[in-house]
Structures are given as C-alpha cells and as structure tokens.
N, C-alpha and C positions, 0 to 999 in steps of 0.2 A: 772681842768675840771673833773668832775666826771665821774667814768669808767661805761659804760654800763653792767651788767650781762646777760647773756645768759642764759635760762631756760636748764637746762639737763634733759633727761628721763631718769631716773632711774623704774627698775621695783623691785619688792619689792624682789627678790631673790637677784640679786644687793645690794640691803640694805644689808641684812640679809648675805651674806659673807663678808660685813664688821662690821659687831657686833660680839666684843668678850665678854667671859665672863671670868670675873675676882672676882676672892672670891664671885661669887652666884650672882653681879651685871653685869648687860648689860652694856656696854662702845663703844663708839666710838672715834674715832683718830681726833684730831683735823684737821687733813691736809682731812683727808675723808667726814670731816662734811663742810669744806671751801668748796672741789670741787661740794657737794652735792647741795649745795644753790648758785655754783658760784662766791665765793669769795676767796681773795687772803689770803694765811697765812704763816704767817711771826712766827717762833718758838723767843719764848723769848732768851732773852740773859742773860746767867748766871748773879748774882749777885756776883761781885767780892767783895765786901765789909762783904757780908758773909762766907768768905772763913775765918778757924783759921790758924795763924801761930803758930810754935811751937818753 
C-alpha cells in the first residue's frame, strides 16, 4: 500500500539553517532533504565486500 506524504511548511530561514557549506559548495543532509519533501530515509549499508584484510 502506498504511504501517503504530508505537505510540511518549511519557510526559507528553515531551509537556510540546514545548508552547509563545505569546500565553497552548498550541501544538504539527506535525512533533512527526506523530511523536507516527506519522505522516509533509510542510510545505506556499509559495503562489506569492500572492506581490505590484511
């Protein structure tokens, strides 16, 4: 069943304390861009198969 999203207000000072700036680029957090549009985020999962042993 598909999940309904709910519209959030955000005003743009809102925004604008979540944009950092990293080496001279504007960035935003994925977990802050899901809640922005409503949607769920789920962080990746390490890839263990690129892990070296020694």
């Amino acid at each position: 069943m598909a999940r309904k999203s709910h519209p959030i207000t955000a005003t743009s000072g809102d925004i604008d304390r979540q944009i950092y700036v990293l080496r001279g680029v504007r960035v935003m957090l994925d977990s802050d861009l899901a809640k922005l549009y409503g949607v769920g985020f789920k962080a990746p999962e390490p890839d263990a198969g690129s892990a070296t042993q020694n």
